[in-house]
C-alpha positions as CSV (number, residue, x, y, z in Angstrom):
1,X,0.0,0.0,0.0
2,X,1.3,3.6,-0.8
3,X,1.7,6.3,1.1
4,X,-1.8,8.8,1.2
5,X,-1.0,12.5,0.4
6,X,-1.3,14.8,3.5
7,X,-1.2,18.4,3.7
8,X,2.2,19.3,2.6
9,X,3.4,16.1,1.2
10,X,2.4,14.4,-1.8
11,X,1.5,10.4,-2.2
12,X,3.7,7.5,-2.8
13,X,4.3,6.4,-6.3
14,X,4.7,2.9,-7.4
15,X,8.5,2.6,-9.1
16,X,8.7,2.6,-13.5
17,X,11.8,0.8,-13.7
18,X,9.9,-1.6,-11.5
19,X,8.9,-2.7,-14.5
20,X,11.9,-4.0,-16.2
21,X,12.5,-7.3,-14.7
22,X,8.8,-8.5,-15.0
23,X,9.3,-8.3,-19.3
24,X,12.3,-11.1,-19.0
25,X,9.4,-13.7,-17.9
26,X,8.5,-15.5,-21.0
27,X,5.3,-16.0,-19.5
28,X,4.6,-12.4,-19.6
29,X,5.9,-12.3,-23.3
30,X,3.4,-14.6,-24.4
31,X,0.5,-12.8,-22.8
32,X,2.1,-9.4,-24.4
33,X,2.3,-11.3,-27.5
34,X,-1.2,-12.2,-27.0
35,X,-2.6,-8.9,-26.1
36,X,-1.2,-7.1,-29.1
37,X,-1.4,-10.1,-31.5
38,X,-4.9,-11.8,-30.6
39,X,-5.8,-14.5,-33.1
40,X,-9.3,-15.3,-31.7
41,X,-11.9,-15.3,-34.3
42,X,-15.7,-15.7,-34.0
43,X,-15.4,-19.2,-36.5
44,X,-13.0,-20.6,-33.1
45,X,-16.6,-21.1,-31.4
46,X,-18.9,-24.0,-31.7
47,X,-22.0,-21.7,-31.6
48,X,-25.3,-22.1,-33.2
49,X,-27.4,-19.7,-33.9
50,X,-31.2,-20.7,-34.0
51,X,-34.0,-18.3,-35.8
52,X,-37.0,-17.5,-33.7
53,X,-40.2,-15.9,-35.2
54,X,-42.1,-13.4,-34.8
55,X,-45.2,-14.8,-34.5
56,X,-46.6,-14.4,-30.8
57,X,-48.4,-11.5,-29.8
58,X,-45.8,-8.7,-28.1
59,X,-46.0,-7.6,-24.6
60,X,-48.4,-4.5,-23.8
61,X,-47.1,-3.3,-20.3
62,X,-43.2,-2.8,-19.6
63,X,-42.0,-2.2,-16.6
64,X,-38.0,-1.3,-15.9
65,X,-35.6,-0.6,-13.1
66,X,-32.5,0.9,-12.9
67,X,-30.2,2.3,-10.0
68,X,-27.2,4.6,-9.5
69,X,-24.7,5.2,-6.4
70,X,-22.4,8.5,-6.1
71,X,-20.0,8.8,-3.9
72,X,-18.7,11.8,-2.1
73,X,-15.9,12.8,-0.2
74,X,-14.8,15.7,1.9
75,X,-11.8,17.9,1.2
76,X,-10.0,18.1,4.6
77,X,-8.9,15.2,6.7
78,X,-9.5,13.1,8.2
79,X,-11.5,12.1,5.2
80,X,-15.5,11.8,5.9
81,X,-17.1,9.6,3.1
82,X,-20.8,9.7,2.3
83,X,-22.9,7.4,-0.4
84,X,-26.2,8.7,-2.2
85,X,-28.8,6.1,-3.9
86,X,-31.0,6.2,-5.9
87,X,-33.6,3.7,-7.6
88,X,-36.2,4.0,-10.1
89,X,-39.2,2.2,-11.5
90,X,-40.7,2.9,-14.9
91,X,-43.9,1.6,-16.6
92,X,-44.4,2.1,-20.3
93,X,-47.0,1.2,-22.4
94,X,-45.7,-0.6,-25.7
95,X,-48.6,1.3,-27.9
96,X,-47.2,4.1,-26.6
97,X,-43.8,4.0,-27.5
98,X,-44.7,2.7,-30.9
99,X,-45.4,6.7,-31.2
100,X,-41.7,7.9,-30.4
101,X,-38.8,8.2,-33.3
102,X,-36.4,5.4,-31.7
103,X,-33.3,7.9,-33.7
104,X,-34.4,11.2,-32.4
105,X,-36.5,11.4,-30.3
106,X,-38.8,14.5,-29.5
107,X,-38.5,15.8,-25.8
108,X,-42.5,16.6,-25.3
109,X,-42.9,13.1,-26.6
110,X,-40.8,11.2,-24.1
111,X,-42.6,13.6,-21.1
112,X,-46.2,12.8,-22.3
113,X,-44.7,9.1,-21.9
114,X,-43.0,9.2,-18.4
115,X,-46.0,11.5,-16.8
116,X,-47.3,9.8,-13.7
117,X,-45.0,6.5,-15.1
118,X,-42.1,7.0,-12.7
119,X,-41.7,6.3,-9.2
120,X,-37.8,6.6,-7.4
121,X,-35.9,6.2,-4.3
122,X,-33.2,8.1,-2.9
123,X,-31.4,7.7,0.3
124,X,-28.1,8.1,1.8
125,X,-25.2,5.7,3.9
126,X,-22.7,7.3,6.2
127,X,-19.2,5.6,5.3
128,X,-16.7,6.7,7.0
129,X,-15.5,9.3,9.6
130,X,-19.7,10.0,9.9
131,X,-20.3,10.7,13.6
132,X,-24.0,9.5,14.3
133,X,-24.4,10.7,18.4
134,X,-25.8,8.0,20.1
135,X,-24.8,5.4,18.1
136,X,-21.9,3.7,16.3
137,X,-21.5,3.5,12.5
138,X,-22.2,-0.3,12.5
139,X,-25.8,-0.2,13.8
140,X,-26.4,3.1,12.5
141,X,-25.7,1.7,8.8
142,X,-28.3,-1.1,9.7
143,X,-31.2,0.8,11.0
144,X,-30.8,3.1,8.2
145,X,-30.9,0.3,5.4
146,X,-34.1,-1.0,7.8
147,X,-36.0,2.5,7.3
148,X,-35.1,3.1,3.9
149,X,-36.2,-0.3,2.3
150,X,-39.4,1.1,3.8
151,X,-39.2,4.5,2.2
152,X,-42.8,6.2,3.3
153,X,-42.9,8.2,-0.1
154,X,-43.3,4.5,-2.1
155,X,-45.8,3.6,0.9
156,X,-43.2,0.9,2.0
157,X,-44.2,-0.9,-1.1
158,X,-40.5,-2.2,-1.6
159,X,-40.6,-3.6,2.2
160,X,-43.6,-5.6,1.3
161,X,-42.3,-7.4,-1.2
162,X,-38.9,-8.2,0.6
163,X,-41.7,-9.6,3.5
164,X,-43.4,-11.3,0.6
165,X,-40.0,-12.9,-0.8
166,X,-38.7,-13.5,2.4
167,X,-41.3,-15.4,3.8
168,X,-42.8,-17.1,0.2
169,X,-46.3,-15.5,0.8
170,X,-47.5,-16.3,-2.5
171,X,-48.1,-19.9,-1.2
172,X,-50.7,-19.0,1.1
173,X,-48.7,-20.8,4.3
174,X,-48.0,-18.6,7.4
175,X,-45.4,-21.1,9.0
176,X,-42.8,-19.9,7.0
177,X,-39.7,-18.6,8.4
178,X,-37.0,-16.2,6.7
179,X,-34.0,-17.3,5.4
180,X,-31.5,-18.3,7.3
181,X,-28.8,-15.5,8.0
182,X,-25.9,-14.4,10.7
183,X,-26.9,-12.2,14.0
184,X,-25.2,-9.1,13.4
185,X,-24.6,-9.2,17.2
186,X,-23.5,-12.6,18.2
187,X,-22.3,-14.2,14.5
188,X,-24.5,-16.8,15.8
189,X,-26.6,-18.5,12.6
190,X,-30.4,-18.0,13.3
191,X,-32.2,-20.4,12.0
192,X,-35.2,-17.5,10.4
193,X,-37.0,-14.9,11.6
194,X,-40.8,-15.9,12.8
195,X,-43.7,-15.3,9.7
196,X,-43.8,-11.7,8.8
197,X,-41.9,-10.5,11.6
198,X,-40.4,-7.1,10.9
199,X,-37.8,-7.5,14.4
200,X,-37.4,-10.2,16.4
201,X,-34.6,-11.2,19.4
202,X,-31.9,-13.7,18.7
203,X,-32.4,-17.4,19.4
204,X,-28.9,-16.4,21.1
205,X,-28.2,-13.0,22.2
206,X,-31.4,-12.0,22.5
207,X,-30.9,-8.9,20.9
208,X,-32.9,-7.1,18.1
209,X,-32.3,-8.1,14.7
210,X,-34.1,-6.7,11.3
211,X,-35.9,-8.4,8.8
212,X,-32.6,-6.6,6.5
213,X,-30.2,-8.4,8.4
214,X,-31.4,-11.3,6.6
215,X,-29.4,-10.1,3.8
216,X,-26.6,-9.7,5.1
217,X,-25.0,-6.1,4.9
218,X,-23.5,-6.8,8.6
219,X,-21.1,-9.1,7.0
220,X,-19.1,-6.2,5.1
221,X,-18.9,-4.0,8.1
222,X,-16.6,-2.7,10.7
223,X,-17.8,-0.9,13.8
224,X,-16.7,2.1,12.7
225,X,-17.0,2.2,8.7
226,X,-18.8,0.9,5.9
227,X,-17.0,0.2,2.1
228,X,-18.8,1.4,-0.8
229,X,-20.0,-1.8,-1.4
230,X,-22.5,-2.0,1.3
231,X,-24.2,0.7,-0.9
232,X,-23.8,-1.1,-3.9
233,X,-25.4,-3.7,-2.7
234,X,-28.0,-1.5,-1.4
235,X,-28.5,-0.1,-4.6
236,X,-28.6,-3.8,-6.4
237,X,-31.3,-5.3,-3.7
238,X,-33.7,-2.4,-3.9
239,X,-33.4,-2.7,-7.4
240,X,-34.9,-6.1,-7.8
241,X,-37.4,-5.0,-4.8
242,X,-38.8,-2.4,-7.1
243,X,-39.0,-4.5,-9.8
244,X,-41.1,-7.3,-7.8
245,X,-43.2,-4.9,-6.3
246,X,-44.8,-4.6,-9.5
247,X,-45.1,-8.5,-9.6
248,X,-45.9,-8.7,-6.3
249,X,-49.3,-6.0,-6.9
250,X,-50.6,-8.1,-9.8
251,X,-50.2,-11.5,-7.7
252,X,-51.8,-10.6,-4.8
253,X,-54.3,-8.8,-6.7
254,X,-54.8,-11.9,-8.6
255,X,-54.6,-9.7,-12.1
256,X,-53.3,-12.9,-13.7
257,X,-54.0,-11.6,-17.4
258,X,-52.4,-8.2,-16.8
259,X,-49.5,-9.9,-15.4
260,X,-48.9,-11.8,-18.4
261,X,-49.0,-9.1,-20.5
262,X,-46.6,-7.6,-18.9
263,X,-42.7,-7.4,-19.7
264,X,-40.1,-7.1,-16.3
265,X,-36.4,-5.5,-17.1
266,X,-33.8,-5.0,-14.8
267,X,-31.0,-3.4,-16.3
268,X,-28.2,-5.7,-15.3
269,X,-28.0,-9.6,-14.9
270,X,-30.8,-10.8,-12.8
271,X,-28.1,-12.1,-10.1
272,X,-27.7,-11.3,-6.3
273,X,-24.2,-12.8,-5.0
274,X,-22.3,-13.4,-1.7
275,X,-24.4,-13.4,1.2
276,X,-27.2,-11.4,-0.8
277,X,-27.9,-14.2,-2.6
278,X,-30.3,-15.8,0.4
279,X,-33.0,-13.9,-1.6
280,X,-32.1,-15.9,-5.4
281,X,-34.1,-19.0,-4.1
282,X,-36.9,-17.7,-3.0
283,X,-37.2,-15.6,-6.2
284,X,-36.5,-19.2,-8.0
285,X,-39.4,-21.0,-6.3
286,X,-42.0,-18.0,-6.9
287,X,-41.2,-18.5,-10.6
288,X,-41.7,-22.5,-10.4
289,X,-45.0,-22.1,-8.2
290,X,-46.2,-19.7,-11.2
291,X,-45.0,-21.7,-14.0
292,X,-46.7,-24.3,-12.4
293,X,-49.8,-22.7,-11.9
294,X,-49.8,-21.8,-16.6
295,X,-48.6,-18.5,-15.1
296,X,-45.9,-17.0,-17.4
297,X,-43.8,-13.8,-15.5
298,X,-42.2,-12.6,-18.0
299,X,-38.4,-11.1,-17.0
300,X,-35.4,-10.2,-18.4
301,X,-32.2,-8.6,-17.2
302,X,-29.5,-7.0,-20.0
303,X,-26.2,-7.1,-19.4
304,X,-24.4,-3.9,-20.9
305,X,-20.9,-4.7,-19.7
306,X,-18.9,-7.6,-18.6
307,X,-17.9,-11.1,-19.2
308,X,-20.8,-11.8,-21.1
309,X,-21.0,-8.9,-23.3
310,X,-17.7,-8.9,-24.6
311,X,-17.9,-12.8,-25.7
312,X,-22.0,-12.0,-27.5
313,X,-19.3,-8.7,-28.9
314,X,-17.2,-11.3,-30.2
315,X,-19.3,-14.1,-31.3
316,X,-22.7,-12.1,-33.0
317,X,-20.2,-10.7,-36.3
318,X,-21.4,-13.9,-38.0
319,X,-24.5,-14.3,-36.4
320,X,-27.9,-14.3,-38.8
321,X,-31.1,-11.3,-37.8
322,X,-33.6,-13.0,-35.8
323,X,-31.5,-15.3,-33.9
324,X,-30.5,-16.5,-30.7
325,X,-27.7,-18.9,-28.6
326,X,-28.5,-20.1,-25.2
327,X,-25.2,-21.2,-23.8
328,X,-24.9,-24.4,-21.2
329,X,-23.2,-24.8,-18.9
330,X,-20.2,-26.4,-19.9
331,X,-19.9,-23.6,-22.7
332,X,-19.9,-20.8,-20.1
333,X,-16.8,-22.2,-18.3
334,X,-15.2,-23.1,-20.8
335,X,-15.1,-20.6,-23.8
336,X,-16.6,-17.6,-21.7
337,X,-14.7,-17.9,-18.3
338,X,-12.1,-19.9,-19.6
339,X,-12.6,-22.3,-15.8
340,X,-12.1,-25.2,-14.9
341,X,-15.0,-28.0,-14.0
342,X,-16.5,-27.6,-10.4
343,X,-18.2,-29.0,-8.6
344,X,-21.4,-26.8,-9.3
345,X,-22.6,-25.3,-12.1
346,X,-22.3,-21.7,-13.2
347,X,-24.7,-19.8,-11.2
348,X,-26.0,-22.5,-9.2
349,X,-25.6,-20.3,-5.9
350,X,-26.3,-16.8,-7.2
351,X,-28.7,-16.7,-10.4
352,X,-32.0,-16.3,-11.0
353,X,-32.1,-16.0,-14.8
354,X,-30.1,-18.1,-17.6
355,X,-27.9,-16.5,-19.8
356,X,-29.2,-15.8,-23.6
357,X,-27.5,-14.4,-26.7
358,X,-29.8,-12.6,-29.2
359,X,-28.9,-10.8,-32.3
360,X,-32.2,-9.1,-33.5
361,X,-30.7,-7.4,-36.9
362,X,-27.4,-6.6,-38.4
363,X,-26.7,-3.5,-35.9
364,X,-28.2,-5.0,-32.9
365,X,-27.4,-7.9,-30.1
366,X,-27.8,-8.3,-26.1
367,X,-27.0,-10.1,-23.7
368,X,-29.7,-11.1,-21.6
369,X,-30.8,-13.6,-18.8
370,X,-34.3,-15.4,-18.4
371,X,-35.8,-17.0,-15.5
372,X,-36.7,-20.6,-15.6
373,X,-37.7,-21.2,-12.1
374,X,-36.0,-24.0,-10.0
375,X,-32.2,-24.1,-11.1
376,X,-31.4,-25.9,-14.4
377,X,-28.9,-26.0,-17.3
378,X,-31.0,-25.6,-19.8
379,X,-30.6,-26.7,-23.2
380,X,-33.8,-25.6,-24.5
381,X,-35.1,-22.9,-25.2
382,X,-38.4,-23.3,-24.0
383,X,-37.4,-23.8,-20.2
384,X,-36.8,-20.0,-20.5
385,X,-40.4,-18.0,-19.1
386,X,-42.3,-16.4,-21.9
387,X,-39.5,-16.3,-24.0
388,X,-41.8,-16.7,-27.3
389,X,-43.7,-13.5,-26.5
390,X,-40.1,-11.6,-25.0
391,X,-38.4,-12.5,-28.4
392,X,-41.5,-10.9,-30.6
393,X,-41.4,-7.7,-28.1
394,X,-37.9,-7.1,-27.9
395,X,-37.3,-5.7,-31.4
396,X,-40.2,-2.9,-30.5
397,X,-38.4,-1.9,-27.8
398,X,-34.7,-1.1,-29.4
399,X,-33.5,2.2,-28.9
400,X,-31.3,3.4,-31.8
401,X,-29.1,6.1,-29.7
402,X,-27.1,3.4,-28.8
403,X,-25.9,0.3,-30.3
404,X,-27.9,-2.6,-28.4
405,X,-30.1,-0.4,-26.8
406,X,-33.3,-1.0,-25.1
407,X,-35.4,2.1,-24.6
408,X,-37.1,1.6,-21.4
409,X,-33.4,0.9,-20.0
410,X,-32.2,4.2,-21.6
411,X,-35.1,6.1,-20.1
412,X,-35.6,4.8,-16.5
413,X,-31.5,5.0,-16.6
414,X,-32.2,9.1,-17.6
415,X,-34.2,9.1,-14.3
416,X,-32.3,7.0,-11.7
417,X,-29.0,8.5,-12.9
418,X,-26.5,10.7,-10.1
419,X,-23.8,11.4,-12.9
420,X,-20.5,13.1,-11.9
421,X,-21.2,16.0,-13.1
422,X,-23.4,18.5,-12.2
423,X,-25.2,16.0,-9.7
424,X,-22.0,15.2,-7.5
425,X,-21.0,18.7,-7.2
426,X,-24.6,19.5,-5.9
427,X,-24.7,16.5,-3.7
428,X,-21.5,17.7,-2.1
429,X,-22.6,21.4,-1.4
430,X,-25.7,19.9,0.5
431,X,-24.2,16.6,2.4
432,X,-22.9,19.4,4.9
433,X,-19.5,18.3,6.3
């Protein structure tokens, strides 16, 4: 670790002639080689590409979610770090959208659209150097992921459905416990909270534990910081809240039809890891108990980034229009991570969608992932949920601002976004240090 830069002094820098005894390893000469010579070419891949049609009715009712997390940090020391969140929910109407020029389009057009469409969430984590009085950063962090999940301005819909996901209450049974998760006092495992408790003692300590610290944010803590990705992960669970709150309405409300006409899209994979994955089966069993029931919840998540992207970047030059590749298993660790065989399969732990490769014409592919309920490697297509009627909506939905674009991501994006500039700058003046 370098030295930081103080008040007089500047920081450590690493060493450039550092450098010249790492190029003698001919390792490292083969991987330069590599890097500036690469000889991997779309025709190396055993991929085929199947055609899908176009002949299932599209989707009437799109919903989308998308987050954003700035950080911000004081000027003097000792350093005093502060995170803002935000989250936001759109609903479109398909018919609607058919009306806007996908190219250019028309400012009044895209307001008529998002009027009374748009719901968002905003809230803010202490990091470090925050003195809360009365309390130390640890449970302070904690209380204030408990309130905000149950944000009064979205009527504490969000909080509802973590309840409902928590403790399965689309079965109808009211003997389910939560998940089972770490006391963020003891380390003790508890073995679940009671049905639809909202704070409960530990089976060991005794002491008062949220319906939150099922997930798990205790675990990246110290007592007297948090790191950034505690608000990450913030951002990432009350992502997929939003986006089943929606689900969770027409369920309970029993709007079967409606929900089936409807179209889910997170932006990102649908995938909650590490200790935030207690949630994925849950999720995976609501989507068997509906696909069980003829119920198709129709859900995607696009990956604009990553592992996954850069292979579909790699792959899709040769691919036809109107195609797709649904990669197994074995292909994902072997020609996309490159891994060895495990144990378990990829995503066993921390997926809730399959991966899926679509190229819908010359200029435009995604990466996307599909539910299919209970975990499975599937080989055929139709394991993934209301994939015939995704596939036919999908083109309708393509943004042309940006290569691969869909445009309810692009405009729930416009309204969940805290970019650098001016919104950081503003954020600083008011987080009052």
């Amino acid at each position: 670790m370098p030295y930081q830069a103080g008040g007089r002094l500047p920081s450590e820098r690493a060493s450039k002639l550092g450098h010249l005894d790492v190029i003698h390893s001919d390792l490292v000469n083969k991987l330069i080689d590599q890097f500036e010579k690469p000889d991997i070419k779309p025709e190396d891949y055993a991929v085929a590409w199947t055609p899908f049609s176009m002949d299932q009715k599209p989707l009437r009712l799109i919903f989308s979610v998308d987050g954003s997390i700035q950080m911000v940090r004081s000027d003097t020391q000792p350093f005093r770090e502060v995170a803002f969140v935000k989250t936001a929910l759109l609903r479109l109407d398909r018919h609607g959208m058919e009306k806007v020029d996908k190219e250019d389009p028309h400012p009044m057009a895209l307001r008529d659209i998002l009027a009374e469409s748009a719901i968002y969430h905003a809230t803010v984590f202490p990091l470090k150097n925050i003195i809360i009085p009365g309390s130390n950063n640890y449970d302070s962090v904690r209380r204030i992921i408990f309130d905000s999940i149950q944000d009064a301005s979205l009527d504490g819909e969000p909080y509802k459905t973590l309840k409902w996901l928590a403790y399965e209450k689309w079965t109808g049974s009211t003997s389910t416990k939560s998940p089972k998760f770490f006391c963020p006092h003891c380390s003790q495992e508890i073995q679940g909270l009671p049905y639809d408790s909202d704070i409960a003692p530990c089976d060991y300590c005794k002491l008062d534990v949220y319906l939150s610290d099922v997930l798990g944010f205790h675990l990246e803590m110290d007592e007297d910081s948090a790191p950034e990705s505690v608000a990450s992960a913030y951002m990432l669970i009350h992502e997929t809240l939003m986006l089943f709150t929606g689900v969770r309405h027409f369920w309970d409300a029993k709007k079967f039809d409606v929900l089936q006409d409807c179209l889910f899209i997170k932006d990102g994979p649908l995938t909650l890891r590490s200790q935030y994955s207690k949630l994925v089966n849950p999720i995976r069993r609501f989507f068997e108990h509906a696909k069980q029931k003829k119920i198709n919840v129709n859900m995607i998540g696009q990956e604009k980034s990553g592992t996954f992207f850069d292979h579909l970047e790699l792959i899709a030059k040769t691919a036809p229009e109107r195609s797709y590749f649904l990669p197994s298993n074995e292909y994902i660790r072997k020609e996309i991570q490159h891994a060895p065989e495990r144990s378990e399969q990829y995503g066993y732990r921390t997926n809730y969608g399959n991966k899926l490769f679509i190229k819908t014409d010359k200029h435009h592919q995604m990466s996307l992932c599909v539910p299919v309920g209970e975990y499975r490697d599937s080989k055929n297509i139709d394991d993934l949920i209301g994939i015939d009627r995704i596939l036919c909506t999908l083109p309708q939905l393509i943004s042309h601002r940006y290569e691969g674009a869909l445009l309810p991501i692009q405009l729930v994006n416009g309204i969940a976004s805290l970019s650098s500039y001016p919104s950081a700058a503003v954020l600083k003046v008011f987080a009052d240090f």
